[in-house]
PASEKE-688326 format. One line per field, with one value per residue (C-alpha): residue number from 1; residue in three letters; chain; x, y, z. Coordinates in Angstrom, 2 decimals. Example, Ala and Ser with C-alpha at 12.3 -4.5 7.8 and 13.67 -1.06 7.14 Angstrom:
PASEKE-688326
i = 1 / 2;
aa = Ala / Ser;
ch = A / A;
X = 12.30 / 13.67;
Y = -4.50 / -1.06;
Z = 7.80 / 7.14;
END
This chain:
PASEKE-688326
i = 1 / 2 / 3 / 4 / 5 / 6 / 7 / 8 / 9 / 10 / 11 / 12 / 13 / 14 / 15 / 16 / 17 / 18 / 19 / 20 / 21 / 22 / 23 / 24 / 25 / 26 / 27 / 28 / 29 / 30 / 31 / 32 / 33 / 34 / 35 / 36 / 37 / 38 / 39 / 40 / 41 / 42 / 43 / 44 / 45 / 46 / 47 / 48 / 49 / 50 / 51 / 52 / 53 / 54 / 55 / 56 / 57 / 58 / 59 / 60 / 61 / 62 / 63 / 64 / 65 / 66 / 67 / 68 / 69 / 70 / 71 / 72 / 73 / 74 / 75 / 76 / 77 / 78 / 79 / 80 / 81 / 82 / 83 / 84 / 85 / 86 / 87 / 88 / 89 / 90 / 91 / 92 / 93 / 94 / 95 / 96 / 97 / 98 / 99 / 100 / 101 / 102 / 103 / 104 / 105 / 106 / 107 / 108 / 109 / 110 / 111 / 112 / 113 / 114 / 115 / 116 / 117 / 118 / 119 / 120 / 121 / 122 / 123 / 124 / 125 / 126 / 127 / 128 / 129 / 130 / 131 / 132 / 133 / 134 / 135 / 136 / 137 / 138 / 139 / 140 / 141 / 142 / 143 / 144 / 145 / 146 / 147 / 148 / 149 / 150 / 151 / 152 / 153 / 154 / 155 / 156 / 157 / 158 / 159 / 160 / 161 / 162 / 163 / 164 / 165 / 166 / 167 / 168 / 169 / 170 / 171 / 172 / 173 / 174 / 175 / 176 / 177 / 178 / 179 / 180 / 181 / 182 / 183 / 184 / 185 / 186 / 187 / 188 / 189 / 190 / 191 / 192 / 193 / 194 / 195 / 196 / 197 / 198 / 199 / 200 / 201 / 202 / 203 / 204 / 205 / 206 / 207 / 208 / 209 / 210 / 211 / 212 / 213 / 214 / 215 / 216 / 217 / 218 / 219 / 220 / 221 / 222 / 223 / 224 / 225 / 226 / 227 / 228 / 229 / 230 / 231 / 232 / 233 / 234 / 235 / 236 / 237 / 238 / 239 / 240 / 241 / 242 / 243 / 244 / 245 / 246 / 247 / 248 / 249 / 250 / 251 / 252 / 253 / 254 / 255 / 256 / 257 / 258 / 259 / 260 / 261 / 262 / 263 / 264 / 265 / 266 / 267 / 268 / 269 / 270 / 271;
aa = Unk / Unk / Unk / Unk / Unk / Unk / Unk / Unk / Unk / Unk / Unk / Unk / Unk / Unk / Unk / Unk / Unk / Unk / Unk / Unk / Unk / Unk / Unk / Unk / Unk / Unk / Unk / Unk / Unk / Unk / Unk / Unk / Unk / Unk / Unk / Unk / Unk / Unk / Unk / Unk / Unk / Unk / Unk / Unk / Unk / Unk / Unk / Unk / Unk / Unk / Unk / Unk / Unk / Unk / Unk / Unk / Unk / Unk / Unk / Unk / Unk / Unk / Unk / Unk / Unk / Unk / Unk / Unk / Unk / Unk / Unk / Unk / Unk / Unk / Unk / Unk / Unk / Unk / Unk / Unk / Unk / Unk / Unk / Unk / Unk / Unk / Unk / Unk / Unk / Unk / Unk / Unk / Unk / Unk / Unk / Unk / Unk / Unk / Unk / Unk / Unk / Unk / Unk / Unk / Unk / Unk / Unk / Unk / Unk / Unk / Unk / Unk / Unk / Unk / Unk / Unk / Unk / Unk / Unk / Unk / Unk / Unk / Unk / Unk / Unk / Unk / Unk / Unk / Unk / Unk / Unk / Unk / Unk / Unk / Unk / Unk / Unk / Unk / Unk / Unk / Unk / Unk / Unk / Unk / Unk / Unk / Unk / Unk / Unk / Unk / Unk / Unk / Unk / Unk / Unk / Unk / Unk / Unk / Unk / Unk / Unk / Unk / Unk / Unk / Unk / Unk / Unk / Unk / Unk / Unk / Unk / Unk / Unk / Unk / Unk / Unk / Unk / Unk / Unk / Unk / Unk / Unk / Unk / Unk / Unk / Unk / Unk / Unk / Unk / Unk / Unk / Unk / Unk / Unk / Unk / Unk / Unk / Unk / Unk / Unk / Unk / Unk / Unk / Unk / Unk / Unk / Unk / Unk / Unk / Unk / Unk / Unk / Unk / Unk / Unk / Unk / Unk / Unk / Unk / Unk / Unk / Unk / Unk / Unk / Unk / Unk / Unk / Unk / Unk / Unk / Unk / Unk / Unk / Unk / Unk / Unk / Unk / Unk / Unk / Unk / Unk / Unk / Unk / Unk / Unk / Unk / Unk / Unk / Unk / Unk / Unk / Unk / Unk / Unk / Unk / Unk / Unk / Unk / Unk / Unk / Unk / Unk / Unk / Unk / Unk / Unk / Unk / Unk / Unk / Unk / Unk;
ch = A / A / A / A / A / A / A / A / A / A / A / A / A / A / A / A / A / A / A / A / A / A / A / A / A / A / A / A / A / A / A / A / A / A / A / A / A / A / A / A / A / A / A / A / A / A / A / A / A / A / A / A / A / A / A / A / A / A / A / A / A / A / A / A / A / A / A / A / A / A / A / A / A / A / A / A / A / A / A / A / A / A / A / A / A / A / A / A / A / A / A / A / A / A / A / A / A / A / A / A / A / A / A / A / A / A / A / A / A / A / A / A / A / A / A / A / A / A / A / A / A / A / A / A / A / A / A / A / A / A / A / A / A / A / A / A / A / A / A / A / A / A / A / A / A / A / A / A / A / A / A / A / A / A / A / A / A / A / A / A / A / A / A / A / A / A / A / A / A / A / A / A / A / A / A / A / A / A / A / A / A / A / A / A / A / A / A / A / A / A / A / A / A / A / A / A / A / A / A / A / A / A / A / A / A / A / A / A / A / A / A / A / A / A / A / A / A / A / A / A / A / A / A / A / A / A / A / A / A / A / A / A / A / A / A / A / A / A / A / A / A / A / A / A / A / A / A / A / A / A / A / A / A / A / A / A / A / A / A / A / A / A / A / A / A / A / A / A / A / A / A;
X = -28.23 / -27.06 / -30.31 / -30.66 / -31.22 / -33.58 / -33.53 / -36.23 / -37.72 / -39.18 / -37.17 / -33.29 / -31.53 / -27.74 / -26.10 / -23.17 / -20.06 / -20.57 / -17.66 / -18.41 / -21.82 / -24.09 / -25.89 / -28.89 / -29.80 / -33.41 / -34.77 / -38.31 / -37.19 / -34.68 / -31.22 / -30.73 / -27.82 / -27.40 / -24.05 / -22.01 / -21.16 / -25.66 / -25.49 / -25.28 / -26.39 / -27.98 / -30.80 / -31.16 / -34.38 / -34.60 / -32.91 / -29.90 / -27.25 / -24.09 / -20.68 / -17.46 / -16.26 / -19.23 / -19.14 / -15.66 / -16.26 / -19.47 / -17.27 / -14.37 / -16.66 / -18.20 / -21.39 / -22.61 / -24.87 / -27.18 / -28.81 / -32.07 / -35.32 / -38.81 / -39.37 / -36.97 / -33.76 / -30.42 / -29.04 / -25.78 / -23.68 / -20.91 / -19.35 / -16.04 / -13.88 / -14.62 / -11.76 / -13.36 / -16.50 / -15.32 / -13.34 / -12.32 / -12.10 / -14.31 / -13.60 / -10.03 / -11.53 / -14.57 / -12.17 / -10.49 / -13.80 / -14.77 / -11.34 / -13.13 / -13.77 / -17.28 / -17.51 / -20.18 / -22.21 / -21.94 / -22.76 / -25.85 / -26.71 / -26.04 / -28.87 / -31.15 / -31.30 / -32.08 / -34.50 / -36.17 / -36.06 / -37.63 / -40.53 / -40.95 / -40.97 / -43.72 / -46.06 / -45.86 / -47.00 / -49.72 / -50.71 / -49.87 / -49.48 / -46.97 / -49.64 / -51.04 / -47.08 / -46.81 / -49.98 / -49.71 / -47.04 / -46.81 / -46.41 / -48.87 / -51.24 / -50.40 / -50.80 / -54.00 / -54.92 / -54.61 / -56.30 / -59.22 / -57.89 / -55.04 / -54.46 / -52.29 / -50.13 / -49.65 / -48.99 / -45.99 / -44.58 / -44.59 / -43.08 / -40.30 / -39.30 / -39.24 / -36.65 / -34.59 / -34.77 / -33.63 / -31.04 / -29.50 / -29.78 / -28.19 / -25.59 / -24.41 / -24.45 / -22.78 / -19.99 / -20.05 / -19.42 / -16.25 / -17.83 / -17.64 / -20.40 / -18.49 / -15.65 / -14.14 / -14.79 / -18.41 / -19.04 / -16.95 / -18.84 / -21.98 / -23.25 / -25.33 / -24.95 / -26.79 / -29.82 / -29.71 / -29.68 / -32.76 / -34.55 / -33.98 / -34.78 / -37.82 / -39.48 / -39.37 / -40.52 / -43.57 / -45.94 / -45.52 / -45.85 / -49.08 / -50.74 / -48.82 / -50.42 / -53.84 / -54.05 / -52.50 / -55.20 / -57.84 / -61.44 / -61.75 / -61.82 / -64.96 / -66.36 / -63.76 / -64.31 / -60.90 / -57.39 / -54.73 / -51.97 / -49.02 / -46.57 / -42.79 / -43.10 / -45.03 / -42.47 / -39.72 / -41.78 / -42.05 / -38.44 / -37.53 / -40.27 / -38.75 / -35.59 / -34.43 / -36.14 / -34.25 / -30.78 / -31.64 / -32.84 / -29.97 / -27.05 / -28.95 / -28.39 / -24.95 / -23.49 / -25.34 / -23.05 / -19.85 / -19.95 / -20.80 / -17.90 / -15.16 / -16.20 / -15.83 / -12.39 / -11.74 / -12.89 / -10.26 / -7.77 / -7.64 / -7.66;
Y = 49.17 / 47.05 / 46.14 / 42.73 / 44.04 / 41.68 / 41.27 / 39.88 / 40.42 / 39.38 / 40.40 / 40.41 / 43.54 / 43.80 / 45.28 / 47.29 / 49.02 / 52.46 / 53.58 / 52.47 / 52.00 / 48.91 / 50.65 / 48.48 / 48.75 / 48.56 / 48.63 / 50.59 / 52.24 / 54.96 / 53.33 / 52.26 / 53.22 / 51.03 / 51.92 / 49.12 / 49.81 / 49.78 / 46.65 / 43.13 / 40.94 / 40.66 / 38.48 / 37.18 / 35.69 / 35.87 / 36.71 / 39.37 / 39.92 / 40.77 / 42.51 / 40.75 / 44.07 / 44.11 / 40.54 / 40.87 / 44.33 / 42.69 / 39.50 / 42.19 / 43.95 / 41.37 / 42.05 / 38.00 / 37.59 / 34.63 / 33.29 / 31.87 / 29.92 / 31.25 / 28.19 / 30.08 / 26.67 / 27.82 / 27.78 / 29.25 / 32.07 / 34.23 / 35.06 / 36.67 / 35.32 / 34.57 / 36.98 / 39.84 / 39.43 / 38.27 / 39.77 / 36.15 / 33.17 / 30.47 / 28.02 / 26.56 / 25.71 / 24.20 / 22.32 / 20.28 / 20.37 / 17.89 / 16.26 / 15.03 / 11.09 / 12.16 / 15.43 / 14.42 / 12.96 / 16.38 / 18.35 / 16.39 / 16.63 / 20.58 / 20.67 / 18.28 / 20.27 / 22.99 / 21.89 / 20.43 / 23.68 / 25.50 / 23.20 / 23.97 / 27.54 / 27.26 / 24.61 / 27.33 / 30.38 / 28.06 / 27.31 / 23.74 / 21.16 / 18.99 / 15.87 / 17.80 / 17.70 / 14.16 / 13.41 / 15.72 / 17.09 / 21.21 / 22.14 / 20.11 / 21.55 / 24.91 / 24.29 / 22.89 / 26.86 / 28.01 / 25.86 / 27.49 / 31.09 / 29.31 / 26.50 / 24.00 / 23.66 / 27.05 / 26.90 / 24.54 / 27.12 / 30.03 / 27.96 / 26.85 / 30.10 / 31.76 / 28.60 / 29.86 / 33.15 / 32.23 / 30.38 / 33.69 / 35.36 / 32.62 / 32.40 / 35.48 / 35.69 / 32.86 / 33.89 / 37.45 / 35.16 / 33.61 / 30.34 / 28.99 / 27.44 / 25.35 / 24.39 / 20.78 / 19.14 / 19.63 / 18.57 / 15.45 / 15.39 / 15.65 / 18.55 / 21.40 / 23.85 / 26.37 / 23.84 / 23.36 / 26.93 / 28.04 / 25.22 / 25.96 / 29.98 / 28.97 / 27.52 / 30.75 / 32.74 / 29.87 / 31.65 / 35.00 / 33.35 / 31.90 / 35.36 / 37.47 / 34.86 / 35.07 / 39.08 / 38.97 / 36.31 / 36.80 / 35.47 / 31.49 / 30.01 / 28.66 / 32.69 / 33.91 / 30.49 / 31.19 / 29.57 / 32.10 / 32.21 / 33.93 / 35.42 / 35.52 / 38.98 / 38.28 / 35.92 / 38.76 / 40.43 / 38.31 / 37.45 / 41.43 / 42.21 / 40.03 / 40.20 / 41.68 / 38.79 / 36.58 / 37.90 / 37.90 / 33.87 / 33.29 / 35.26 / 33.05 / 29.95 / 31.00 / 31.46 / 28.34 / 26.85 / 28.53 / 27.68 / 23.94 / 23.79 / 25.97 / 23.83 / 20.57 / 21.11 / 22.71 / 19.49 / 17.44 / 20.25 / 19.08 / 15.05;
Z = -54.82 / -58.05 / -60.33 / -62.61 / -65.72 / -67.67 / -71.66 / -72.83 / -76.17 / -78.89 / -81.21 / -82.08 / -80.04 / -79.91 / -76.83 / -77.06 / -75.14 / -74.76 / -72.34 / -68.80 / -69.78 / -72.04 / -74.87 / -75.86 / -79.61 / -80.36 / -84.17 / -82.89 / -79.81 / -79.00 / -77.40 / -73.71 / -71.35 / -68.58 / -66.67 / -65.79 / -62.08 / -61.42 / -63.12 / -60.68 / -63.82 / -66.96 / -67.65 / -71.74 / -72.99 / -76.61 / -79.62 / -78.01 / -80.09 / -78.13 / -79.14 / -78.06 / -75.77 / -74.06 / -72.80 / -71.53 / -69.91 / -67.92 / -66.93 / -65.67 / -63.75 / -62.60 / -63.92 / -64.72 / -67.98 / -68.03 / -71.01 / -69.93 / -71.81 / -71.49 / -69.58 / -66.52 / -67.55 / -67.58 / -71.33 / -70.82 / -68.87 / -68.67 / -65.03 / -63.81 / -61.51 / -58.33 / -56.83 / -58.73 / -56.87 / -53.06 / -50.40 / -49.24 / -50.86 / -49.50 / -52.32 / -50.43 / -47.37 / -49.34 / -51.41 / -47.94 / -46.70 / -49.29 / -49.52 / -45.96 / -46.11 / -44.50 / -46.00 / -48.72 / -46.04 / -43.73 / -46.10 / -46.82 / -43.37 / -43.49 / -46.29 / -44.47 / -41.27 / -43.40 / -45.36 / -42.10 / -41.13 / -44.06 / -43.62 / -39.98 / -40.84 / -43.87 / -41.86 / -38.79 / -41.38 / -42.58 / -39.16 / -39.60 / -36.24 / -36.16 / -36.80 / -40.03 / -41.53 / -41.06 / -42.82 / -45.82 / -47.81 / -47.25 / -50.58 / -52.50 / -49.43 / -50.57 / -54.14 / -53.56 / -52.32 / -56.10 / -57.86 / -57.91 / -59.68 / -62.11 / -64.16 / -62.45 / -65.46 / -65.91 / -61.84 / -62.50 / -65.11 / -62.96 / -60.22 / -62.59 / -63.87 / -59.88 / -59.66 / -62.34 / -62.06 / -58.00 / -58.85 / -61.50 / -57.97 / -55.83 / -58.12 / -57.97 / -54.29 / -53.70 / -55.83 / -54.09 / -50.89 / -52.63 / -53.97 / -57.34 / -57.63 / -60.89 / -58.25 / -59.41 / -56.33 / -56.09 / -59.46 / -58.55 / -55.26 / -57.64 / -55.28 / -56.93 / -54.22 / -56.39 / -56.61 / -52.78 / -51.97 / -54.16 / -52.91 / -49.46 / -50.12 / -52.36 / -49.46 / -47.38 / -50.34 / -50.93 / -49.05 / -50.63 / -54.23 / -53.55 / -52.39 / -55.17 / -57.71 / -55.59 / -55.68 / -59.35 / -60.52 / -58.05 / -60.25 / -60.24 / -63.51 / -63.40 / -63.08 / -66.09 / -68.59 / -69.24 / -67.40 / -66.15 / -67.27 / -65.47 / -68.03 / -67.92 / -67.01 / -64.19 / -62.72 / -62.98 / -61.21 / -58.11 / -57.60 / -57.56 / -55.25 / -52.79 / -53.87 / -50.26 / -48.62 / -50.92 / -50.26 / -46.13 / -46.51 / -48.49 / -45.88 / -42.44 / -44.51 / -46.11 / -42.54 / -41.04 / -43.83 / -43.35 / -39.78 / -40.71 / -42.86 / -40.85 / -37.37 / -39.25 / -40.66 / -36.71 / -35.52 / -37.95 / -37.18 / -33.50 / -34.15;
END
């Protein structure tokens, strides 16, 4: 199975091409193979200095390098094609999907049902009743369950970096699926479908974030006189634990969507 590869240092490496393989230069450590074809991304934070070969050789093999803040935002990032990475192109049928005069709207209501769903599935894993998710908001509820072991700022850090570091993986998936996720038409339609896919597939992982953050920072503050703080490192470390889980939420609600979008332009078809 493919592995991210995450750069992230402190200080400035350079990463070479070294035949089929990326040779990472370190100035205190002993060089780094990491064989293209093992490789389904690269992850930059920091100072990486890259060599023009290598950069094309990732985007022909459709390894995807993404250039990433320690706050988990998207800087910057270097894909190949989509036809490099799928065995059928999705991004035609997307295209008259949205050439739809209601197509914006049905895709909206793809994403709502969803999301609806999501939050079904979270409330019933927090033994939640139907009354209790009307009243309260599920997330803040679940928040609320951490406060005690971690600083609530620091909270909102972690969470943002899982989001980015989701999205890297979404990305990539959906372009495995045939989807460019830059298509013209969605960025006319002003749809982020990467956005909308991690936040659907960060609500199934929700649960599992707040006991990996609960086992990793167990003592309350008030016991410690000190606030937790997650590190980068430690958010890496969540999204490829459940990195599986990740790509299993993402294929249920990648062929919910497929089959929104193929029986819509079916339903056209036949008018």
């Amino acid at each position: 199975m493919k592995k991210m590869l995450y750069l992230n240092v402190s200080e400035i490496i350079q990463v070479r091409l070294d035949g089929p393989a990326l040779r990472i230069n370190h100035q205190h450590q002993a060089d780094r193979l990491f064989p293209l074809g093992q490789l389904a991304g690269v992850v930059v934070i920091g100072m990486v200095s890259w060599e023009t070969q290598a950069i094309i050789a990732c985007a022909e093999q459709g390894v995807s390098i993404h250039f990433i803040s320690h706050r988990g935002v998207l800087r910057a990032q270097v894909c190949g094609t989509v036809s490099h990475y799928a065995r059928y192109d999705m991004n035609e049928p997307l295209s008259r999907f949205f050439e739809l005069p209601d197509g914006t709207n049905r895709y909206h209501d793809w994403f709502e049902a969803g999301y609806h769903q999501a939050r079904m599935h979270l409330a019933k894993t927090m033994y939640l009743s139907r009354q209790q998710i009307t009243r309260l908001d599920i997330m803040q509820r679940l928040h609320s369950k951490l406060l005690y072991c971690i600083d609530e700022a620091a909270y909102n850090l972690f969470q943002q970096r899982v989001r980015g570091f989701l999205s890297i993986k979404l990305a990539d998936l959906l372009r495995q699926k045939g989807i460019d996720p830059k298509l013209p038409i969605l960025t006319q339609a002003d749809i982020d479908i990467v956005r909308d896919f991690t936040q659907l597939c960060y609500y199934e992982l929700a649960y599992n974030l707040r006991f990996f953050l609960q086992y990793r920072f167990h003592q309350p503050i008030k016991e410690t006189g000190r606030e937790m703080q997650p590190a980068l490192t430690d958010a890496i470390e969540f999204t490829e634990k459940y990195n599986r889980r990740l790509q299993r939420f993402f294929s249920e609600n990648y062929k919910r969507f497929c089959l929104h979008i193929l029986m819509t332009l079916h339903e056209y078809a036949g008018k």
